[in-house]
mmCIF file of the N, C-alpha and C atoms, coordinates in Angstrom:
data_MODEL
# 
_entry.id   MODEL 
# 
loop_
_atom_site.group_PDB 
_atom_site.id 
_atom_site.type_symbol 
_atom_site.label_atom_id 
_atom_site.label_alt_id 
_atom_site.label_comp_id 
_atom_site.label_asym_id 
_atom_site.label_entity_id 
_atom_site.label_seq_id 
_atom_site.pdbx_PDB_ins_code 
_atom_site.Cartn_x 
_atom_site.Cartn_y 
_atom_site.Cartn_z 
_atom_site.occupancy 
_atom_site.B_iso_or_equiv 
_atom_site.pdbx_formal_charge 
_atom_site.auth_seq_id 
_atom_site.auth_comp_id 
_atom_site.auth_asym_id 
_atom_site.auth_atom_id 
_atom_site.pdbx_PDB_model_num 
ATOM 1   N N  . UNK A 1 1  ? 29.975 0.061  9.448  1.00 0.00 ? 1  UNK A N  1 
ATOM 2   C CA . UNK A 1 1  ? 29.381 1.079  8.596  1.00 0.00 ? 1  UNK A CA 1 
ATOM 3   C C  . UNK A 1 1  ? 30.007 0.968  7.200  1.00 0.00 ? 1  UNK A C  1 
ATOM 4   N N  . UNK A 1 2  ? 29.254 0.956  5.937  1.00 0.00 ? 2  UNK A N  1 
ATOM 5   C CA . UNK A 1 2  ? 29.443 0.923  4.663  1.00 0.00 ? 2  UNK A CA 1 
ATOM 6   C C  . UNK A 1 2  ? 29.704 2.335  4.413  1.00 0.00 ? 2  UNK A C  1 
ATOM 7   N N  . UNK A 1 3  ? 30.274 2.388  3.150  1.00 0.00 ? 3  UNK A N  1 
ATOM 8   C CA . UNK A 1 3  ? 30.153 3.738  2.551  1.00 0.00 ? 3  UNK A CA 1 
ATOM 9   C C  . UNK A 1 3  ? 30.141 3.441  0.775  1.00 0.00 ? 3  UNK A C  1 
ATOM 10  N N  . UNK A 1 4  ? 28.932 4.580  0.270  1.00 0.00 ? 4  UNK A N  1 
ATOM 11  C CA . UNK A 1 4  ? 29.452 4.622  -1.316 1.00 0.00 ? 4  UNK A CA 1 
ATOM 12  C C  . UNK A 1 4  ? 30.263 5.721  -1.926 1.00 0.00 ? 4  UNK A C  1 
ATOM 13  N N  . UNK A 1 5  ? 30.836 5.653  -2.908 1.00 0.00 ? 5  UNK A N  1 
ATOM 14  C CA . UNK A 1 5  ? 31.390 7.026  -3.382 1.00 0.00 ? 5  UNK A CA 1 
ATOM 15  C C  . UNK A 1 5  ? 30.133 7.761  -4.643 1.00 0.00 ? 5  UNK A C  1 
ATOM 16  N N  . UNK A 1 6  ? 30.757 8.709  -4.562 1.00 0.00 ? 6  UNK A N  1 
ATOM 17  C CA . UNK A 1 6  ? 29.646 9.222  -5.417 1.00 0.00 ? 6  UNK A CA 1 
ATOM 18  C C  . UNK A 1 6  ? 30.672 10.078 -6.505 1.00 0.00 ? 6  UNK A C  1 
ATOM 19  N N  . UNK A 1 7  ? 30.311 10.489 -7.686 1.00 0.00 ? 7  UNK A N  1 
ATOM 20  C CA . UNK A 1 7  ? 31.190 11.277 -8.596 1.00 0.00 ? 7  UNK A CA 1 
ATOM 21  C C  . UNK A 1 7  ? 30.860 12.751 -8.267 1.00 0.00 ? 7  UNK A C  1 
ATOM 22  N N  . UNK A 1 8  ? 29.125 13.138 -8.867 1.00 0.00 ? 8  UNK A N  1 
ATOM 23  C CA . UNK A 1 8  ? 29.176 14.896 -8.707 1.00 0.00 ? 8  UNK A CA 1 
ATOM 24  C C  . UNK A 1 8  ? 28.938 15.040 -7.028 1.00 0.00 ? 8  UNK A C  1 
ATOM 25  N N  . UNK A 1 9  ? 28.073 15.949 -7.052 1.00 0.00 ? 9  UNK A N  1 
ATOM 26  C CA . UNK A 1 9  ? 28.090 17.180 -5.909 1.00 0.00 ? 9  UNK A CA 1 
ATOM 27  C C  . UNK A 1 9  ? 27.110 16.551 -4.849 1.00 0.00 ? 9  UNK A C  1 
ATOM 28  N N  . UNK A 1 10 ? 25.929 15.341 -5.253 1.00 0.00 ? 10 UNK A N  1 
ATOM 29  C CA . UNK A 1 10 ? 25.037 15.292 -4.385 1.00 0.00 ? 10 UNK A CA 1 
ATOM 30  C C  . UNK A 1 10 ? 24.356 13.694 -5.373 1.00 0.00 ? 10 UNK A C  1 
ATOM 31  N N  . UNK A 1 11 ? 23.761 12.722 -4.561 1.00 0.00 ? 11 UNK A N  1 
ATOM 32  C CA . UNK A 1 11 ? 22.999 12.054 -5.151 1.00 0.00 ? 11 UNK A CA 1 
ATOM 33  C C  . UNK A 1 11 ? 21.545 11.785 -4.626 1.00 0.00 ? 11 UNK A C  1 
ATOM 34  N N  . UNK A 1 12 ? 20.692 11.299 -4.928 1.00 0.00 ? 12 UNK A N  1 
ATOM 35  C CA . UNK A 1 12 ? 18.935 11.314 -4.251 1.00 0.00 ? 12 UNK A CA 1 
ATOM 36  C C  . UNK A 1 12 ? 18.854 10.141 -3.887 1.00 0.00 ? 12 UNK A C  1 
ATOM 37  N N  . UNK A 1 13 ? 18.379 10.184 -2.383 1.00 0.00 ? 13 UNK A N  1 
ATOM 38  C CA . UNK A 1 13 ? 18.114 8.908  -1.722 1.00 0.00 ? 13 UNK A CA 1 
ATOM 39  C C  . UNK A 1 13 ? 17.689 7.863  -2.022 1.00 0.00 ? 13 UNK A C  1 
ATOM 40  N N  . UNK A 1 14 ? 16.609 7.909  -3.304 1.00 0.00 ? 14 UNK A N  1 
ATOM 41  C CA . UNK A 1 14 ? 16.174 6.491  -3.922 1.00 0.00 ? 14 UNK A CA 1 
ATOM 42  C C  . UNK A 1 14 ? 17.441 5.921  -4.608 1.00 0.00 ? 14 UNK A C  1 
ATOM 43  N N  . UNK A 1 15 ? 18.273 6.672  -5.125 1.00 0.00 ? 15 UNK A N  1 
ATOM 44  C CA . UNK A 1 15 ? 19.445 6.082  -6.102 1.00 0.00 ? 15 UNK A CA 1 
ATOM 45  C C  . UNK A 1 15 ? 20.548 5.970  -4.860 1.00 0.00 ? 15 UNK A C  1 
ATOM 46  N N  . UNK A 1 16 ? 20.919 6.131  -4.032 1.00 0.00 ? 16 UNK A N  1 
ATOM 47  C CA . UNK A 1 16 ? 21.747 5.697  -2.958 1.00 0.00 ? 16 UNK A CA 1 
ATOM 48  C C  . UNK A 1 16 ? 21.010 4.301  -2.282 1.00 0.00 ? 16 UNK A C  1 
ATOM 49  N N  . UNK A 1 17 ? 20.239 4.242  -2.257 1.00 0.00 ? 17 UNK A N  1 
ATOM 50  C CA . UNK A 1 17 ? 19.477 2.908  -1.372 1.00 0.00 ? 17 UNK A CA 1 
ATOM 51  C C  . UNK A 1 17 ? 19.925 1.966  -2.130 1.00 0.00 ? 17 UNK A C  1 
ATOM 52  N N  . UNK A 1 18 ? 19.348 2.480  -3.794 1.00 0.00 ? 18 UNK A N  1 
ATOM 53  C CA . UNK A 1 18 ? 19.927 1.044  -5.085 1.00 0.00 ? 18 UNK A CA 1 
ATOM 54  C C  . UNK A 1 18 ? 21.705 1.031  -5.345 1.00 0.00 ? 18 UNK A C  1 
ATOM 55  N N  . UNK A 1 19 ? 21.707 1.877  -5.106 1.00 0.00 ? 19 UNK A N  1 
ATOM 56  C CA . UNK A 1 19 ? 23.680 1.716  -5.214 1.00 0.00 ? 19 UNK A CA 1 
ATOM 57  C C  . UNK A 1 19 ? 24.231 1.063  -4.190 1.00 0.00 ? 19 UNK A C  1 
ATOM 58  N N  . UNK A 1 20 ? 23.510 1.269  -2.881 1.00 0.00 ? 20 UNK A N  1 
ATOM 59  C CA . UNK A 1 20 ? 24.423 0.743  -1.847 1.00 0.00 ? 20 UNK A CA 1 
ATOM 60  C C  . UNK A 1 20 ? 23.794 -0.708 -1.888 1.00 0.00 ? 20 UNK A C  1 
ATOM 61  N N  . UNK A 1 21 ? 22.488 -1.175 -2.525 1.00 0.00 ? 21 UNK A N  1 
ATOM 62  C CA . UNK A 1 21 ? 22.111 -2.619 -2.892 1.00 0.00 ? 21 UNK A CA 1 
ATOM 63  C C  . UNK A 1 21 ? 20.839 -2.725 -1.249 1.00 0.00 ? 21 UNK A C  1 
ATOM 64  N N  . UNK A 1 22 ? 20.840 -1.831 -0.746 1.00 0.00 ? 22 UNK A N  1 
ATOM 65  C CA . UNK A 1 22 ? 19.651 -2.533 0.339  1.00 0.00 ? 22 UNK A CA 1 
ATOM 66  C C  . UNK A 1 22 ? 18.604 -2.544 -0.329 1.00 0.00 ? 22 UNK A C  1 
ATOM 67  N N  . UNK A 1 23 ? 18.090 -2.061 -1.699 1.00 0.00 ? 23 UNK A N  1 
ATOM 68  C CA . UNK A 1 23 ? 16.936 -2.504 -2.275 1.00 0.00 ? 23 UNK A CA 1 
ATOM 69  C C  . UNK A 1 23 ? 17.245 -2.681 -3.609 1.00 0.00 ? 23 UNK A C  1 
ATOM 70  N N  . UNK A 1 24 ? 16.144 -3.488 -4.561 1.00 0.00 ? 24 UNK A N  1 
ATOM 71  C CA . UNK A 1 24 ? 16.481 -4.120 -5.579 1.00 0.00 ? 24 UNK A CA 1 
ATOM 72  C C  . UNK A 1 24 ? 15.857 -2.660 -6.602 1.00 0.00 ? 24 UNK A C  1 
ATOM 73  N N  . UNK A 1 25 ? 15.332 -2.154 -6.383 1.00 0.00 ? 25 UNK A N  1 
ATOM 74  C CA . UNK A 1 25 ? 14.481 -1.037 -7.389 1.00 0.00 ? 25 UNK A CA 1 
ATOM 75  C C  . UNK A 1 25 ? 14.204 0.219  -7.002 1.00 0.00 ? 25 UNK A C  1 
ATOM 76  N N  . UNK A 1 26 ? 13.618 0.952  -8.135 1.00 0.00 ? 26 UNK A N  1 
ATOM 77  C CA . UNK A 1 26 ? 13.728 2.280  -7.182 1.00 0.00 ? 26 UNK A CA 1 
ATOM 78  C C  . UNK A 1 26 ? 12.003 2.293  -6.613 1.00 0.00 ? 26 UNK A C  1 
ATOM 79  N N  . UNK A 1 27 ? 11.249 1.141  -6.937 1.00 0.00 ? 27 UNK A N  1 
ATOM 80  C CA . UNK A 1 27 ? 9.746  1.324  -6.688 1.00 0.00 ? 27 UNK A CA 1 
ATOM 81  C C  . UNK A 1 27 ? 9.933  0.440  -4.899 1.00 0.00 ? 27 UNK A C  1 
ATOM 82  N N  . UNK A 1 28 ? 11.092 -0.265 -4.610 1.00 0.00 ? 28 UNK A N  1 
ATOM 83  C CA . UNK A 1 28 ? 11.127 -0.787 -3.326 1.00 0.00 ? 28 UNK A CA 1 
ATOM 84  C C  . UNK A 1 28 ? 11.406 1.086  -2.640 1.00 0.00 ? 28 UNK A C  1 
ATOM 85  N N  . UNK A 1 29 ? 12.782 1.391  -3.347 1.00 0.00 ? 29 UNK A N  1 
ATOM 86  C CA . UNK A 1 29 ? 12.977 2.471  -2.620 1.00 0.00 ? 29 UNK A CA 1 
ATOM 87  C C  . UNK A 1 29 ? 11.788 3.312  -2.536 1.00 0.00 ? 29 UNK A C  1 
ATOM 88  N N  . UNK A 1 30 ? 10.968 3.693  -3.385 1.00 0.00 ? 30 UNK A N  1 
ATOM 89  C CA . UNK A 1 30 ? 10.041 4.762  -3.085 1.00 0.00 ? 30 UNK A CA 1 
ATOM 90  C C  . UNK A 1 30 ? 9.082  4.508  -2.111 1.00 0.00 ? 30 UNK A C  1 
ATOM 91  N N  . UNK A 1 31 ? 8.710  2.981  -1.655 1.00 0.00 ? 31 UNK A N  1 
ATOM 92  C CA . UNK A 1 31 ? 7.921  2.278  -0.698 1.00 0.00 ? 31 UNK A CA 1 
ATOM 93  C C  . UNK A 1 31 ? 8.607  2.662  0.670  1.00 0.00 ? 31 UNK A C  1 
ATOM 94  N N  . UNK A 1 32 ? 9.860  2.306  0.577  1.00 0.00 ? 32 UNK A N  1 
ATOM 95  C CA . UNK A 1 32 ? 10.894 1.937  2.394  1.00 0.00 ? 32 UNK A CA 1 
ATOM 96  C C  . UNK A 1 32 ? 10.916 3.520  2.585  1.00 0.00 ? 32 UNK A C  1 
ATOM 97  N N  . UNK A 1 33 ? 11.198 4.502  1.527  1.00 0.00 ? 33 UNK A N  1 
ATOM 98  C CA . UNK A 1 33 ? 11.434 5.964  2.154  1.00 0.00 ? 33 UNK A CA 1 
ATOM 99  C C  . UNK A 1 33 ? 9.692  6.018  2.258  1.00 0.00 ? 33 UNK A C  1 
ATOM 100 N N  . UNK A 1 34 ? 8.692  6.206  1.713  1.00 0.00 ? 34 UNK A N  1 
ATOM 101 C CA . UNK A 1 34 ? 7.682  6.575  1.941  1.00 0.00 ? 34 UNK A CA 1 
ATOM 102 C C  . UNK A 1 34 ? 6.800  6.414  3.230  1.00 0.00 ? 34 UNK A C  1 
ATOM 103 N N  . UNK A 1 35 ? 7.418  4.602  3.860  1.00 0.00 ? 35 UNK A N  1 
ATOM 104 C CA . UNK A 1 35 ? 7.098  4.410  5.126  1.00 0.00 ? 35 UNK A CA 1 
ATOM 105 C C  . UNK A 1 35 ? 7.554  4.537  6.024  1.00 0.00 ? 35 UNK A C  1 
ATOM 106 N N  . UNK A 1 36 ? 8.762  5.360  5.909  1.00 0.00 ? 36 UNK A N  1 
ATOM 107 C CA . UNK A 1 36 ? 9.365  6.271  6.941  1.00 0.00 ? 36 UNK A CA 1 
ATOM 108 C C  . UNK A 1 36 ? 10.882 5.252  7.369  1.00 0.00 ? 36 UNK A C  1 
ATOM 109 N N  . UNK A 1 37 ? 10.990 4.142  7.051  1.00 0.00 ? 37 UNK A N  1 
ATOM 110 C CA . UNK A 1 37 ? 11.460 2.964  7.372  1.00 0.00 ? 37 UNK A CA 1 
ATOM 111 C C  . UNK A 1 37 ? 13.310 3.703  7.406  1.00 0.00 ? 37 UNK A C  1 
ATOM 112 N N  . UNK A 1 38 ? 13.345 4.864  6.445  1.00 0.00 ? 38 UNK A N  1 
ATOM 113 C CA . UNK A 1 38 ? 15.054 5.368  5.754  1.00 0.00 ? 38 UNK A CA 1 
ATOM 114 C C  . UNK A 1 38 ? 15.243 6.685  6.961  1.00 0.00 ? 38 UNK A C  1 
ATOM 115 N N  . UNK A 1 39 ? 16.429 6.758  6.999  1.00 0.00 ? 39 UNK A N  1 
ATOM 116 C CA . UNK A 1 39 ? 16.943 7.776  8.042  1.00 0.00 ? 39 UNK A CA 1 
ATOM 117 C C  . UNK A 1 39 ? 17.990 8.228  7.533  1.00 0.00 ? 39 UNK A C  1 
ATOM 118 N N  . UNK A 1 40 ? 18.156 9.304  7.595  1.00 0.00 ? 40 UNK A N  1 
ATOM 119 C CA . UNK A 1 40 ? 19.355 10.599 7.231  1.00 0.00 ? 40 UNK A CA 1 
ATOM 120 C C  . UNK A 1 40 ? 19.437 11.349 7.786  1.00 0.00 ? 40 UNK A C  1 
ATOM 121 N N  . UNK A 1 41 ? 21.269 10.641 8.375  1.00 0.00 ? 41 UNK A N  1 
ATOM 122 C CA . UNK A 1 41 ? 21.704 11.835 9.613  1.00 0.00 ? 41 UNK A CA 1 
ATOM 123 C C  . UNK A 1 41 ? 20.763 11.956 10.843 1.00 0.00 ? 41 UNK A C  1 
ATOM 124 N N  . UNK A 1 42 ? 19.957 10.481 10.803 1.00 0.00 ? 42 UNK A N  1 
ATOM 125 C CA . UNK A 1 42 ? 19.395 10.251 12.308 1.00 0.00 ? 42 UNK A CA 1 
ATOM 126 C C  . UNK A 1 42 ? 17.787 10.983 11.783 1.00 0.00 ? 42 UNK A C  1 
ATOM 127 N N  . UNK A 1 43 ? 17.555 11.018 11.490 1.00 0.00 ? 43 UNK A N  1 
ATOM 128 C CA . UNK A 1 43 ? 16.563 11.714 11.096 1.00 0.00 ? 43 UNK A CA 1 
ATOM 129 C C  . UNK A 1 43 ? 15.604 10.704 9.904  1.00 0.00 ? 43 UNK A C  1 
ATOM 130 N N  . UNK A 1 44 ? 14.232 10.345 10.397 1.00 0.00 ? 44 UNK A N  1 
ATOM 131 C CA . UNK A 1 44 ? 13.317 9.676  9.272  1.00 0.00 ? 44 UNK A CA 1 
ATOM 132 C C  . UNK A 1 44 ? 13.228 10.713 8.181  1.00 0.00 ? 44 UNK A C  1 
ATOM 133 N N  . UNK A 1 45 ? 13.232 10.435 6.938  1.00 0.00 ? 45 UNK A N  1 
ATOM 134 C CA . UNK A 1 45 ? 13.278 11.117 5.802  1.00 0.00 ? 45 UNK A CA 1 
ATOM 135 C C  . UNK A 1 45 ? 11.905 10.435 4.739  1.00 0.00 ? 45 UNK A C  1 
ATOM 136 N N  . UNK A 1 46 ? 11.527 10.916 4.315  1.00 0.00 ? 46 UNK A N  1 
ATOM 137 C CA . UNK A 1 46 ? 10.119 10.542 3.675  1.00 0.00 ? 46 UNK A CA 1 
ATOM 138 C C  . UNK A 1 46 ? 10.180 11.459 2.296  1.00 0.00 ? 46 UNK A C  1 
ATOM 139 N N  . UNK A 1 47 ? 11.148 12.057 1.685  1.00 0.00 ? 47 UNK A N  1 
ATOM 140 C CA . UNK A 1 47 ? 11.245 12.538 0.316  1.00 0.00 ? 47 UNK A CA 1 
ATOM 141 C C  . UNK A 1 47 ? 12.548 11.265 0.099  1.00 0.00 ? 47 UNK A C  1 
ATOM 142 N N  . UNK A 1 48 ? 11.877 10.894 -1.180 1.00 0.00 ? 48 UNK A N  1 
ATOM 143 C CA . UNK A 1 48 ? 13.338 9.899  -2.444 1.00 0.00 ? 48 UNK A CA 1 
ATOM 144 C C  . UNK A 1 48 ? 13.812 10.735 -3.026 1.00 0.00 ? 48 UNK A C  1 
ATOM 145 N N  . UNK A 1 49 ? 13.394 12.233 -3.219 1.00 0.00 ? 49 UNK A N  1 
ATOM 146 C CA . UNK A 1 49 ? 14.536 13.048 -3.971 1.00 0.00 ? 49 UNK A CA 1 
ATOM 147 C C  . UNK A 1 49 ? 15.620 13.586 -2.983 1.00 0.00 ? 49 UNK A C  1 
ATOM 148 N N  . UNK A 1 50 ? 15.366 13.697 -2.172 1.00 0.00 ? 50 UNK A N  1 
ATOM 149 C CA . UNK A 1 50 ? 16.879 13.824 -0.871 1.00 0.00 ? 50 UNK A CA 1 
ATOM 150 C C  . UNK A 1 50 ? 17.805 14.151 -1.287 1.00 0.00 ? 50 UNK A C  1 
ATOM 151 N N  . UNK A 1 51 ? 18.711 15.197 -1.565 1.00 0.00 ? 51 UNK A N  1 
ATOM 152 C CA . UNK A 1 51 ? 19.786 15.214 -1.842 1.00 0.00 ? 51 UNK A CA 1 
ATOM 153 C C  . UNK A 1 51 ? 20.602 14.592 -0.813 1.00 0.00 ? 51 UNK A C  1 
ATOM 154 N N  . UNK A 1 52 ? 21.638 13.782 -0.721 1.00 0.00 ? 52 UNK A N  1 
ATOM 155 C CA . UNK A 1 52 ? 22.812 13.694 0.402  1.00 0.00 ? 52 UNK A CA 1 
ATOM 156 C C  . UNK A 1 52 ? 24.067 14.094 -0.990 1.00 0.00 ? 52 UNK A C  1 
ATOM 157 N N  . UNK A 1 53 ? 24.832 14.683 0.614  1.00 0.00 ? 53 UNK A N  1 
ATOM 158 C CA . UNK A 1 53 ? 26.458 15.334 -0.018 1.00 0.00 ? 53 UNK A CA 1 
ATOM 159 C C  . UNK A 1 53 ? 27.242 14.108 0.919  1.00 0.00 ? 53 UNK A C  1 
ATOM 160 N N  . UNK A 1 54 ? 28.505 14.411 0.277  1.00 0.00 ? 54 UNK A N  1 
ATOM 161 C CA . UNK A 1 54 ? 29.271 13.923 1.087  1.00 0.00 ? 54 UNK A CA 1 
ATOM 162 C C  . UNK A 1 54 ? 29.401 14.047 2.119  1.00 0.00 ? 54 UNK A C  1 
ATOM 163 N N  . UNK A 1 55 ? 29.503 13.187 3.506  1.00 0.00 ? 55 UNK A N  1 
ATOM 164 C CA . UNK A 1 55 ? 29.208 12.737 5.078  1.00 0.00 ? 55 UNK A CA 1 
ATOM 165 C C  . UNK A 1 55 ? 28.194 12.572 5.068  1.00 0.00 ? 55 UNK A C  1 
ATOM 166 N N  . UNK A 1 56 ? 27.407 13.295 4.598  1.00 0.00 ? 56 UNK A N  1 
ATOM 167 C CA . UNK A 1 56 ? 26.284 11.943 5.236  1.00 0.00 ? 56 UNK A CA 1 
ATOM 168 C C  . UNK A 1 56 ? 25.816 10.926 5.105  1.00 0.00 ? 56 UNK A C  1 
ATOM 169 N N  . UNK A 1 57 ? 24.985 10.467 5.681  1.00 0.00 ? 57 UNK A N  1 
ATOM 170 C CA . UNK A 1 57 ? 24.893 9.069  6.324  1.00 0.00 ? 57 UNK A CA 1 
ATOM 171 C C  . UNK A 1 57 ? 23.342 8.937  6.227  1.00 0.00 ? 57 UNK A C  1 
ATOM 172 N N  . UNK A 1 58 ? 23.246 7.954  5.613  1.00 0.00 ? 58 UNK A N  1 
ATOM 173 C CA . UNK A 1 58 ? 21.350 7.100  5.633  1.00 0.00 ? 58 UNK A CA 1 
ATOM 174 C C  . UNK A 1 58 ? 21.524 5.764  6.017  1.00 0.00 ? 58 UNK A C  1 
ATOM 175 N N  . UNK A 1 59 ? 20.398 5.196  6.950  1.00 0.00 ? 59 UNK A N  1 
ATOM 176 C CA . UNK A 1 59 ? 20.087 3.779  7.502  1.00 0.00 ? 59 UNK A CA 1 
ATOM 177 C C  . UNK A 1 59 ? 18.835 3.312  6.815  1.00 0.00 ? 59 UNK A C  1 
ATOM 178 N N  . UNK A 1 60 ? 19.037 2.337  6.766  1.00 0.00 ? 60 UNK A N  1 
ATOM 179 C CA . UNK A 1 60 ? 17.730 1.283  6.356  1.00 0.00 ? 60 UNK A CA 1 
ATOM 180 C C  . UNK A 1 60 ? 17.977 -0.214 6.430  1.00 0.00 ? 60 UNK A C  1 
ATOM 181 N N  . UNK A 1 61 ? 17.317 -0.963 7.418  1.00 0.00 ? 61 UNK A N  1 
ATOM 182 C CA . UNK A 1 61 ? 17.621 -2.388 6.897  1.00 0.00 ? 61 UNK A CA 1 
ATOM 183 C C  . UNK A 1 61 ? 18.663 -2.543 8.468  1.00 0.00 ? 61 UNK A C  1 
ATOM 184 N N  . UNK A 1 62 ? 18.512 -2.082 9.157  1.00 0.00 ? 62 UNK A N  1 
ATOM 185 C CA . UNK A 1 62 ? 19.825 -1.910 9.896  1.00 0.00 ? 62 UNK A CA 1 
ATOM 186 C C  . UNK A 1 62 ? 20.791 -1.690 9.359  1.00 0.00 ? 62 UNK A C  1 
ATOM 187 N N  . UNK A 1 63 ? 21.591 -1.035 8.472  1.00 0.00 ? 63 UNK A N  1 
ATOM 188 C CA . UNK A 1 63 ? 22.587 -0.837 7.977  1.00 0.00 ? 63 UNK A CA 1 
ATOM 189 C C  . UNK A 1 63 ? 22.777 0.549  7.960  1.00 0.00 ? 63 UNK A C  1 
ATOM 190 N N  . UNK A 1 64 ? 23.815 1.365  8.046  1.00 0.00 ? 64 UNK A N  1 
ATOM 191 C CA . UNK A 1 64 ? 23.851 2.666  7.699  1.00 0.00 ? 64 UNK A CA 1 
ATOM 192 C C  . UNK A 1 64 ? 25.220 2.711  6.776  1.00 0.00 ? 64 UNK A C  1 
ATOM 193 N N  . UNK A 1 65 ? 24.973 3.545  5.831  1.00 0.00 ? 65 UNK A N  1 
ATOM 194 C CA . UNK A 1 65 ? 25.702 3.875  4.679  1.00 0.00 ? 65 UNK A CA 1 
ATOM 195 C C  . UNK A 1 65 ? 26.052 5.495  4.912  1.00 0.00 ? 65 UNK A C  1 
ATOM 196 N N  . UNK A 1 66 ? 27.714 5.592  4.598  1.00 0.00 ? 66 UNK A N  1 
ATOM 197 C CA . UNK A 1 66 ? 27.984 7.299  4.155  1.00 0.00 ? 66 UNK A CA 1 
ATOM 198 C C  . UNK A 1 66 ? 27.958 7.579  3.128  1.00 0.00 ? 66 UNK A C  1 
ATOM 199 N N  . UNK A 1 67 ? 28.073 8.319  2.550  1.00 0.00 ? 67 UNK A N  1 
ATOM 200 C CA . UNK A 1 67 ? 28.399 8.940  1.103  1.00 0.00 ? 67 UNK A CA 1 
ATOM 201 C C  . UNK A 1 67 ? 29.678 9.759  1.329  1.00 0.00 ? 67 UNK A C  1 
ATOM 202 N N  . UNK A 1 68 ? 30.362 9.236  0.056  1.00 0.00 ? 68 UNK A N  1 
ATOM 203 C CA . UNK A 1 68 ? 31.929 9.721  0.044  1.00 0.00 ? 68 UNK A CA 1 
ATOM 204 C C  . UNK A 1 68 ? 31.908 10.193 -1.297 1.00 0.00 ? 68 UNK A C  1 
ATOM 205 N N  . UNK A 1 69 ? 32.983 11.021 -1.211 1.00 0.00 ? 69 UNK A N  1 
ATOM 206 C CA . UNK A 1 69 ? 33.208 11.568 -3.123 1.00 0.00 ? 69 UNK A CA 1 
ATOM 207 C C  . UNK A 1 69 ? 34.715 11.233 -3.272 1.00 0.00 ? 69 UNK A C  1 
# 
């Protein structure tokens, strides 16, 4: 399991997908969350504005990523 850090309070799932590098753009990201393909906290997620806080956790790609501050 990977993890990114994050600076403020919360970041949005399209910009966590491109930080952690499983996609090259945020128009891949808006495609992979839109087809249900992204998971947060086990859960398919289908909004790119998503807030995640710190612990949690999104998959895509087989990979799952936390978010740390």
């Amino acid at each position: 399991m990977n993890t990114i850090k994050i600076r403020d309070e919360f970041i949005k799932l399209g910009q966590a997908l491109k930080l952690a590098g499983l996609v090259e753009s945020g128009v891949d990201a808006k495609f992979a969350i839109a087809d249900g393909l992204v998971k947060v906290n086990g859960q398919v997620e289908t909004q790119r504005g998503k807030k995640l806080h710190e612990g949690d956790t999104f998959t895509y790609g087989g990979q799952t990523i936390t978010i740390e501050k």
